[in-house]
C-alpha positions in Angstrom: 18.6 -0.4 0.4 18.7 -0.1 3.9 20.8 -1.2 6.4 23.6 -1.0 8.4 27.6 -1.4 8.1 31.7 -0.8 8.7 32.4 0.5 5.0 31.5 4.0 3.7 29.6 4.5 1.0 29.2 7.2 -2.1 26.6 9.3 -2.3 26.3 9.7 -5.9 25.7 6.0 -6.0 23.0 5.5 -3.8 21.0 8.4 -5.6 21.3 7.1 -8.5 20.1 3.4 -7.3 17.0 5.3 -5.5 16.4 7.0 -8.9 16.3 3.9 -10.9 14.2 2.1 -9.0 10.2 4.3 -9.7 10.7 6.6 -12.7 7.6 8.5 -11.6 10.0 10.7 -9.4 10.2 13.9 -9.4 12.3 14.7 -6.0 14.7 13.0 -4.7 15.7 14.4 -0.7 18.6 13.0 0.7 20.5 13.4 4.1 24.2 12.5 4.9 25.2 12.9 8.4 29.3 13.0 8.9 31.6 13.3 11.5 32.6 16.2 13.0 35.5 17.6 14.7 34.0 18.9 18.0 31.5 18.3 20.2 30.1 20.4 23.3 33.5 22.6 23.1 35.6 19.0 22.8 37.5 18.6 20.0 36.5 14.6 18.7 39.5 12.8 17.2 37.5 9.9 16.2 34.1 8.4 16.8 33.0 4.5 17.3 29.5 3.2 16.7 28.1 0.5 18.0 24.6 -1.6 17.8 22.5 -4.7 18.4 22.1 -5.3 14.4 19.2 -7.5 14.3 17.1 -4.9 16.0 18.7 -2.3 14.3 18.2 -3.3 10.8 14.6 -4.4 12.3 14.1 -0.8 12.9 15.1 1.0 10.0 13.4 -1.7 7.9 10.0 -0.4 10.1 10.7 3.0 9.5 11.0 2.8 5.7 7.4 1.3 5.5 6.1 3.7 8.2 7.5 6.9 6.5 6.4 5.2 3.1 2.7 5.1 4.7 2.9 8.8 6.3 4.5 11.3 3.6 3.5 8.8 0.5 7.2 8.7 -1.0 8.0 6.1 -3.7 11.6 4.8 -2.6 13.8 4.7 0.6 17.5 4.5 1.4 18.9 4.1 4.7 22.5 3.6 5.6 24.5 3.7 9.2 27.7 2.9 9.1 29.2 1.2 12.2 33.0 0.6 14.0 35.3 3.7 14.0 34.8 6.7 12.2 37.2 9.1 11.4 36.5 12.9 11.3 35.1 14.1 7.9 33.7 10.4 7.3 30.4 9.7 6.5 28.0 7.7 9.5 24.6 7.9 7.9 22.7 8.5 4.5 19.0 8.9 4.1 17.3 9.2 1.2 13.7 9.5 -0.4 11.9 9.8 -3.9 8.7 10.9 -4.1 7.0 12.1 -6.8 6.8 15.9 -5.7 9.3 17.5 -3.5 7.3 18.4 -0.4 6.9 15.0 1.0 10.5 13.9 0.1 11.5 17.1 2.4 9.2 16.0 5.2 10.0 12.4 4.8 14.0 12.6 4.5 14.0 15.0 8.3 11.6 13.2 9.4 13.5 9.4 9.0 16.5 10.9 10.2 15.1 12.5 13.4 13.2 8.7 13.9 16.1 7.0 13.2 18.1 8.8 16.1 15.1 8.0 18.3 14.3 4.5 18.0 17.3 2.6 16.0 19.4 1.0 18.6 22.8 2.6 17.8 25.3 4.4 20.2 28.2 6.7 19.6 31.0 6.9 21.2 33.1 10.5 21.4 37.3 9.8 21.6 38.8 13.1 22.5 42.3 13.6 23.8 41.5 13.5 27.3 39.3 10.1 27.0 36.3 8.7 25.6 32.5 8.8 26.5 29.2 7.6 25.1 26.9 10.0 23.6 23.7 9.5 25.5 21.3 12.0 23.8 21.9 12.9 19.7 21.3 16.8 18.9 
């Protein structure tokens, strides 16, 4: 379950297909990253993502088996959504089982933080005064 994509997606849903998948876990960790209404004191009206897919789903395909490897986690979800995004949507899930909880923690900031590193997608900020590209994600 990982890759990328224009149409949101439900929460519930992809837990319970990470769930189904190793019933030797006992965690599941998952992160869901939305959009929000302001920015550096701007208030956003919308937000646009864009990417090169083939890298990007290269990359998040690479960090599933890396973060597999480091915190020892059973199963891996990763989704980025991309095109416009309204406010209150949903851009990204990640999500990990693992058979204890520690490593599902680690695992799930740990993707996310990767993810914003080295997956090439870039946002774009709409406010009412104009639109800019998001160079650096907090």
């Amino acid at each position: 379950m990982i890759r990328i994509q224009r149409e949101d997606f439900d929460v519930k849903e992809q837990t319970r297909y990470l769930l189904r998948k190793d019933n030797r876990a006992g965690a599941v960790v998952f992160f869901v990253g939305t959009a929000r209404g302001q920015s550096r004191g701007m208030d956003i009206i919308r937000l646009e993502f864009e990417c090169y897919s083939d890298m990007a789903q290269k990359t998040l395909l690479e960090l599933e088996r890396d973060a597999k490897a480091k915190f020892g986690i059973l199963e891996c979800g990763i989704i980025h959504r991309i095109g416009e995004i309204g406010i209150g949507e949903n851009i990204v899930f990640v999500g990990v089982t693992s058979i204890h909880r520690a490593s599902a923690f680690d695992a799930c900031e740990w993707l996310i933080d990767e993810l914003k590193k080295r997956t090439p997608i870039w946002k774009k900020e709409f406010t009412r005064d104009g639109a800019h590209w998001v160079e650096n994600h907090p």
